[in-house]
Every structure is written in structure tokens, then in C-alpha cells.
C-alpha positions as CSV (number, residue, x, y, z in Angstrom):
1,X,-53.4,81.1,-102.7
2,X,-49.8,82.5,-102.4
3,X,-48.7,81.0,-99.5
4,X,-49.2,77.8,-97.4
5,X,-47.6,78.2,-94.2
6,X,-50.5,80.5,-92.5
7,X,-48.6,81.1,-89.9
8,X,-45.3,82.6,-91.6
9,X,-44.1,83.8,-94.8
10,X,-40.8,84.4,-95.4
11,X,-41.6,87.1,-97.3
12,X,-42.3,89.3,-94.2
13,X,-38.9,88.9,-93.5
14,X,-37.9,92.0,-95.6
15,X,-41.0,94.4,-93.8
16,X,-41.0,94.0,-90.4
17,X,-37.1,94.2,-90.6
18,X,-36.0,92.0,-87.5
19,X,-33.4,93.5,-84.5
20,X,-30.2,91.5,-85.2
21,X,-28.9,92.7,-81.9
22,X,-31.2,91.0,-80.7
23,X,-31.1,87.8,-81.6
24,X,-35.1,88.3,-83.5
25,X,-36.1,86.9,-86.3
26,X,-39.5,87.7,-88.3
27,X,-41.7,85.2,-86.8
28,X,-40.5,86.6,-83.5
29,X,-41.2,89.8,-84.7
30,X,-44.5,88.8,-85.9
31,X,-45.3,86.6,-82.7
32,X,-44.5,89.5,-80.5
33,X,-45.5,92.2,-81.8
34,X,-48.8,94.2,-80.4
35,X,-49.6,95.4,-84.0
36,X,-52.3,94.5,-86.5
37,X,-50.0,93.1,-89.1
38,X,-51.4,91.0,-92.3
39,X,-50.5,90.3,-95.6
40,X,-53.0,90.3,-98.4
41,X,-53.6,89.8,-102.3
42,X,-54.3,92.4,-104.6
43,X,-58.2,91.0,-104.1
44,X,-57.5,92.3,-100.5
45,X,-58.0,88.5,-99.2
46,X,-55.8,87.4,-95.7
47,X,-53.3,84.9,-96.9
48,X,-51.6,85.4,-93.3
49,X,-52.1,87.1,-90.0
50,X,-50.3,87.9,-86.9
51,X,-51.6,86.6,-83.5
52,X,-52.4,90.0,-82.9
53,X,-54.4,90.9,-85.4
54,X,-56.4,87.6,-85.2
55,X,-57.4,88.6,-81.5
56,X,-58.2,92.0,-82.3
57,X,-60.7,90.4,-84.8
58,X,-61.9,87.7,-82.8
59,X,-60.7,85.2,-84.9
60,X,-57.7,82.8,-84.3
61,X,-54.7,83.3,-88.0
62,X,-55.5,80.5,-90.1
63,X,-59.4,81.5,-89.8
64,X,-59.0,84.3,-91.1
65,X,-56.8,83.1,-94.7
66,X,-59.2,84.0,-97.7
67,X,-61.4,86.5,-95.6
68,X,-62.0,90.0,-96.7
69,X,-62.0,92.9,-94.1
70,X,-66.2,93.3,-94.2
71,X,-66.0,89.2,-93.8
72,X,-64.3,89.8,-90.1
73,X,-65.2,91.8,-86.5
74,X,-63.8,95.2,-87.5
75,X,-66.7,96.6,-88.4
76,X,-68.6,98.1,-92.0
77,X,-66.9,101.5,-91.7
78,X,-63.6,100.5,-90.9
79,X,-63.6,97.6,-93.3
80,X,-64.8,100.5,-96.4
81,X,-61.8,102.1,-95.2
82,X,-59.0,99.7,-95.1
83,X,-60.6,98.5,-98.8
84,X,-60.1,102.0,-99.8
85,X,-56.8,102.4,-98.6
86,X,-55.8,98.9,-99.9
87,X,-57.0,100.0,-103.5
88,X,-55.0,103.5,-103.2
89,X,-51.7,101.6,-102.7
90,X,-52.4,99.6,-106.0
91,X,-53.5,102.3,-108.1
92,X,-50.3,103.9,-107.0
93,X,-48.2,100.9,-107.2
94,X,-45.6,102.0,-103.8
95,X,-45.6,102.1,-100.3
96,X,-47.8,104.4,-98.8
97,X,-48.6,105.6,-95.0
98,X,-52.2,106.5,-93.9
99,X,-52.9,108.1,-90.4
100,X,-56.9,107.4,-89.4
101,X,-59.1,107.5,-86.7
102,X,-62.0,105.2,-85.3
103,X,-64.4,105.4,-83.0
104,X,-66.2,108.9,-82.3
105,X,-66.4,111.3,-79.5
106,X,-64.9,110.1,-75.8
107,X,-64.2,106.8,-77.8
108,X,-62.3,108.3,-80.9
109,X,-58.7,106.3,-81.4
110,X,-56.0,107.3,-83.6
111,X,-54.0,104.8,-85.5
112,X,-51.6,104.4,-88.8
113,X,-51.2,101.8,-91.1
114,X,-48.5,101.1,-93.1
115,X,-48.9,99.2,-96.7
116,X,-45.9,97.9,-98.0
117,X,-46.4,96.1,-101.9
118,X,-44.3,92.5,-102.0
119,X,-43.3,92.2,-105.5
120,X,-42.5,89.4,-108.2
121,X,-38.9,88.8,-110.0
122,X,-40.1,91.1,-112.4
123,X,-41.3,94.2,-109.9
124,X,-45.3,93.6,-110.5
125,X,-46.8,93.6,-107.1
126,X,-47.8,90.1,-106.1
127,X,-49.7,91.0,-102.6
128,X,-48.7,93.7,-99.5
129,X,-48.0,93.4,-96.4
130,X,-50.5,96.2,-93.8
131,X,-49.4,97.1,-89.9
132,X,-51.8,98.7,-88.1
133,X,-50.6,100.6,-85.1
134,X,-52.5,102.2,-82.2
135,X,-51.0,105.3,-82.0
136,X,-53.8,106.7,-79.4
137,X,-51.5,107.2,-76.1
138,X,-48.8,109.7,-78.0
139,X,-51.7,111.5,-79.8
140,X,-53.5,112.3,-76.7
141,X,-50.6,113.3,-75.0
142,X,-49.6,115.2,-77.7
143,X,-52.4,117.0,-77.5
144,X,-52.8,117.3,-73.5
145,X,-49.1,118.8,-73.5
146,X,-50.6,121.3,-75.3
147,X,-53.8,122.0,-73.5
148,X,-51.4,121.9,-70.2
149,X,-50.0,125.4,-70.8
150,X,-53.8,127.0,-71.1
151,X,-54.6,125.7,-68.3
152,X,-56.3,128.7,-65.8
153,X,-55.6,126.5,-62.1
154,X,-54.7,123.1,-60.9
155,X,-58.3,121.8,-61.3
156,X,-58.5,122.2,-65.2
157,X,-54.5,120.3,-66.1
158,X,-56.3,118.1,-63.8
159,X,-59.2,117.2,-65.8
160,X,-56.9,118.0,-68.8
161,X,-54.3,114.6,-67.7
162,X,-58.0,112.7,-66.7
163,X,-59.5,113.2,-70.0
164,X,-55.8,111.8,-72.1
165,X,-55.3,108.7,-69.5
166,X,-59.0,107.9,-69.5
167,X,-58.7,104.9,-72.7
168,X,-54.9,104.2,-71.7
169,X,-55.2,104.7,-67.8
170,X,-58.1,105.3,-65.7
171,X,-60.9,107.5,-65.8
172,X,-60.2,108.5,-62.5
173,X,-56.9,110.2,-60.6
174,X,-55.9,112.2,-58.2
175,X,-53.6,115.3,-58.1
176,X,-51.5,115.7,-55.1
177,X,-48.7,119.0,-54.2
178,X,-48.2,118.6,-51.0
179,X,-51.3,119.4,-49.0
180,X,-52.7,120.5,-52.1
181,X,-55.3,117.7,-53.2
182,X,-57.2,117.8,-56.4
183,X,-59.6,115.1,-57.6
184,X,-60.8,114.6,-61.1
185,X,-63.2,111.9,-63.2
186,X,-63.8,111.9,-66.6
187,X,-66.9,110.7,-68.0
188,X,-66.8,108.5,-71.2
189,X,-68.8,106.1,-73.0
190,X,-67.2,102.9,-71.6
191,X,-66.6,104.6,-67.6
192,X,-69.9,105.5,-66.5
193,X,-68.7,107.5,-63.1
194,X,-71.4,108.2,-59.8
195,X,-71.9,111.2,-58.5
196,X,-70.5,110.3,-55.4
197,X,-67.1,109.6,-57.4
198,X,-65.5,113.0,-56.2
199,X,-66.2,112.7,-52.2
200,X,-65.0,109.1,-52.8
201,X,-61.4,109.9,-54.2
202,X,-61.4,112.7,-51.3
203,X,-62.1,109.7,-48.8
204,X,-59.1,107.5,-50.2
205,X,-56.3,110.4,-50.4
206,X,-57.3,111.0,-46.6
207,X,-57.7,107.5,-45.7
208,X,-56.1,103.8,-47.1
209,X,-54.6,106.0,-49.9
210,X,-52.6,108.1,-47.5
211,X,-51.4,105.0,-46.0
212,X,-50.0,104.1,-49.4
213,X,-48.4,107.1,-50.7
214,X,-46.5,107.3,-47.5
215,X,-45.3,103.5,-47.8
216,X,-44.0,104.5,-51.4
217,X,-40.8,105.9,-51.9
218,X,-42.3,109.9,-52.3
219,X,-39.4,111.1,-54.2
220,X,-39.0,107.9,-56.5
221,X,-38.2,109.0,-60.6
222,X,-40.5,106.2,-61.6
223,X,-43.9,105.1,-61.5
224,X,-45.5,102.5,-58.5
225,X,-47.9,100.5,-58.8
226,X,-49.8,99.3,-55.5
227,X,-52.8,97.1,-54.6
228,X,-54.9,98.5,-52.1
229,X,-56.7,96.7,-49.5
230,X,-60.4,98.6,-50.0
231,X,-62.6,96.0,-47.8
232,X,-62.9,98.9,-45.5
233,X,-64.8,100.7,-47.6
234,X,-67.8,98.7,-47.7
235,X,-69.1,101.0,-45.3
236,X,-69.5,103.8,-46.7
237,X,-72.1,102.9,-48.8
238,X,-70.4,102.9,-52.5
239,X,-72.3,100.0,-53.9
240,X,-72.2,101.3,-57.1
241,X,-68.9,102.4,-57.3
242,X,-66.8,99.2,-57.0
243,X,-63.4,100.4,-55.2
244,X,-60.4,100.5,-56.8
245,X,-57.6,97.2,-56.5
246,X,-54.7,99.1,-58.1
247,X,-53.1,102.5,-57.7
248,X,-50.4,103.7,-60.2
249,X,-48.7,106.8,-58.4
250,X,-46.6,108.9,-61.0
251,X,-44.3,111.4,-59.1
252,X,-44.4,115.1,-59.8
253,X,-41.8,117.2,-58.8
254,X,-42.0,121.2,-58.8
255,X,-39.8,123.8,-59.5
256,X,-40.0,125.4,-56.3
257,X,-38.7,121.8,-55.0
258,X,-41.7,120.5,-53.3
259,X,-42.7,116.9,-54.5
260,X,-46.1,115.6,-55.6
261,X,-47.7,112.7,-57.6
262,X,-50.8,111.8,-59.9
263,X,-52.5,109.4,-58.4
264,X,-54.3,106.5,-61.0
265,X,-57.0,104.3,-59.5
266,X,-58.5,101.3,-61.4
267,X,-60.9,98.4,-60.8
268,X,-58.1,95.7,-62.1
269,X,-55.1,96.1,-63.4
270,X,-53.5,98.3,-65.3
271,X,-53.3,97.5,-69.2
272,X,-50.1,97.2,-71.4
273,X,-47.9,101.0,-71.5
274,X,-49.7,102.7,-68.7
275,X,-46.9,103.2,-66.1
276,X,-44.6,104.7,-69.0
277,X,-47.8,107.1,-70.1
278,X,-48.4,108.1,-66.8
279,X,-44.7,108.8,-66.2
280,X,-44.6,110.6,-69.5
281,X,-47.8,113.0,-68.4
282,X,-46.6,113.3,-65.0
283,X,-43.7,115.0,-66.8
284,X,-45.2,117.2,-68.5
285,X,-47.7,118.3,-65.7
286,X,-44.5,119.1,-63.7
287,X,-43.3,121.3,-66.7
288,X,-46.5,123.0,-66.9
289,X,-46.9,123.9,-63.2
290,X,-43.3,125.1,-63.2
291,X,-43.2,127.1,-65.7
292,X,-47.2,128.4,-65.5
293,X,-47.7,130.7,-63.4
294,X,-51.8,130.7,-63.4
295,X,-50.6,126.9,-61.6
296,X,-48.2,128.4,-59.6
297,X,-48.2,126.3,-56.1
């Protein structure tokens, strides 16, 4: 074993490359940070791991210190990968970047990983140091800015923004241009939706949603998230469809002036970097329908 210490190395001191400004040091870095970082032997063993990485692999740091990747939660594909990576960087003795995906179909995630050799006196690599990052919220709305400007009417950049936010926001949301009120769900793996799910976003825009978005500031240039009080809708009979706690309302605003806002609805709150994506979508929905004009208002 290289290292004692489990929980820090000094070593990682030169990769993760702390903000002075800031007043960081590595461990803070490493205690902090929401990537999967490790460092490993050449035998691709753990000799440390960040918290993150530990919870991503159900596992708690000093757990996982002699484990291999097929030893640990990630799976047997993704472990044959990271091996295989791991082996490239050696064969090639330098730094490397790899850009992968997991997962398959509505569950597919993109990531990178970054291996970065820690060498002896005499330059021979000793071990590297891996970050894993979960690149999925730019890549999928890289690709729904894109699909935006294709889009033939309101309805489709409304499924279009629904099928991006589904892993990072909700499966469900609302489009709203004044009077103009679209509704969208997107079916996945892991959000099973009724088919009752349309009338019921139709029901909260015109009732204890309406009461929201005119409680929220309508022409605010950031995201708001609100709890809604859904006990009255008990009564309509949606005991499959557990109503919605939180609402993230992202505004919108036209070209031809006239304000609007995607509306986000989900059972819970709202996990890590949603309000900023659904800012950053809202965004480009408002480019797309001012500058479309098959989504002219």
C-alpha cells in the first residue's frame, strides 16, 4: 500500500488544483466535491476515495482501499470499462481524457473521466489519480438546443425541454405564453406517468397552480421554487398519481415582449443544479420561439 491516511493524500494536491482565492485546500476540494474522484495503483486497487465516490458505490472511503472496480456497486460493464481505460493510460504512460456513456435508452448518462499518472522522483508512474464527472445536464441540453430550432409548434419544443429535464428535473412540465398553455410528460424507465397525467397538469395550471404563478414575481430573471398545497386534489380521484409538492417556474420571455414560464412539477424536491438547468433551457426555449417562426406566438 502507498498511502496510509485513507482519507487524504497529499499527493492529490497537485490534481485537483485547489482555488487559492478561496481560501481551499485539497481535502476541501476533495470533501466537497460532487465528483467520483479516486486514486489507484497500477493493479487498479483504491488506495483512497472521495466521499463522493464512496456514496456513489455504496460504500463508506476506507471500505473501499484495496478493492478493484468489479469488487464494488458499479456494475460488470462499467467496471470492464474503467479497467480498460485504466490499462490505456499505462500503456501510454500520460494523462488521458475519456468521454463515456452508461446506462441505455431513456436511462443513458453521459460522463468523463479524467486519469492523471502520479509519478516517482525518477518519472515512473507510481499510481493515478481518476475524476469522474456527470456531464449529463450540458449534454442533453446541448442536444435539446439543437432539436429546439426543428421544432414544427409549441407542443414538440415542449416535449423536446420534457424529454432533456426528465433525469435532471422532472418528467413532467408545463409550458405557459400567456393564455397559451401547453402540457407535456415524458415517459422513462424510472417515471412511470398515468394516462390521466395530461388532464391533471391542465387541472393545476387552471387551478392551485394559477394561484402560484400569480403569487410569483411573473417577470422575475430567475428561477422560483414553490411548494404547493395539493390536499385539494384528493378529490379528483388521482390515486395513482401522487400530486406534486414543488414547482420550479423558469421565466420565458418573447420577442414580441409577452412573458411566459416553464413550469417543473415534482413529488419532492428538486435535486442538486436543477433551477440553473431549468433557467439555462428556459433560455434557450425563449431564443427558439423568437427567432422560429413555425413557434411564432
Amino acid at each position: 500500500m502507498l498511502i496510509n491516511d485513507t482519507e487524504f493524500d497529499p499527493r492529490f494536491e497537485s490534481i485537483v488544483r485547489p482555488n487559492e482565492k478561496m481560501g481551499l485546500t485539497g481535502r476541501d476540494v476533495l470533501a466537497l466535491s460532487t465528483d467520483i474522484i479516486s486514486m489507484m495503483d497500477l493493479d487498479g486497487r483504491f488506495l483512497h476515495a472521495n466521499t463522493t465516490t464512496a456514496k456513489r458505490l455504496k460504500s463508506i472511503p476506507c471500505e473501499l482501499v484495496g478493492e478493484r472496480w468489479e469488487n464494488t456497486e458499479v456494475g460488470a460493464d462499467a467496471a470492464a470499462l474503467f479497467e480498460s481505460q485504466q490499462a490505456e493510460v499505462i500503456k501510454a504512460n500520460k494523462e488521458m481524457m475519456f468521454e463515456f456513456t452508461l446506462g441505455k435508452d431513456d436511462d443513458l448518462r453521459y460522463y468523463t473521466r479524467q486519469i492523471t499518472p502520479i509519478r516517482r522522483n525518477d518519472g515512473s508512474m507510481l499510481a493515478y489519480a481518476s475524476t469522474i464527472r456527470d456531464i449529463t445536464a450540458e449534454r442533453l441540453l446541448w442536444i435539446a438546443n439543437d432539436q429546439m430550432f426543428s421544432a414544427k409548434n409549441l407542443e414538440e419544443l415542449l416535449n423536446i425541454v420534457a424529454k432533456a429535464g426528465t433525469p435532471t428535473v422532472s418528467p413532467s412540465c408545463i409550458l405557459q405564453i400567456g393564455e397559451n398553455v401547453k402540457t407535456a410528460e415524458f415517459k422513462s424507465a424510472h417515471h412511470r406517468q398515468e394516462a390521466s397525467d395530461s388532464d391533471y397538469l391542465k387541472f393545476l395550471v387552471s387551478g392551485p397552480l394559477k394561484t402560484v404563478i400569480e403569487n410569483a414575481s411573473l417577470h422575475a430573471s430567475r428561477s422560483t421554487v414553490v411548494t404547493l398545497d395539493m390536499a385539494s386534489s384528493k378529490k379528483l380521484g388521482y390515486k395513482t398519481n401522487p400530486a406534486p409538492s414543488n414547482v420550479l417556474i423558469a421565466p420565458i420571455q418573447t420577442s414580441t415582449g409577452e412573458s411566459g414560464r416553464l413550469i417543473f412539477l415534482r413529488d419532492g424536491e428538486f435535486p442538486p443544479g436543477a433551477t440553473l438547468f431549468a433557467e439555462r433551457i428556459a433560455k434557450s426555449a425563449s431564443t427558439a420561439i423568437s427567432t422560429s417562426r413555425s413557434l411564432a406566438i
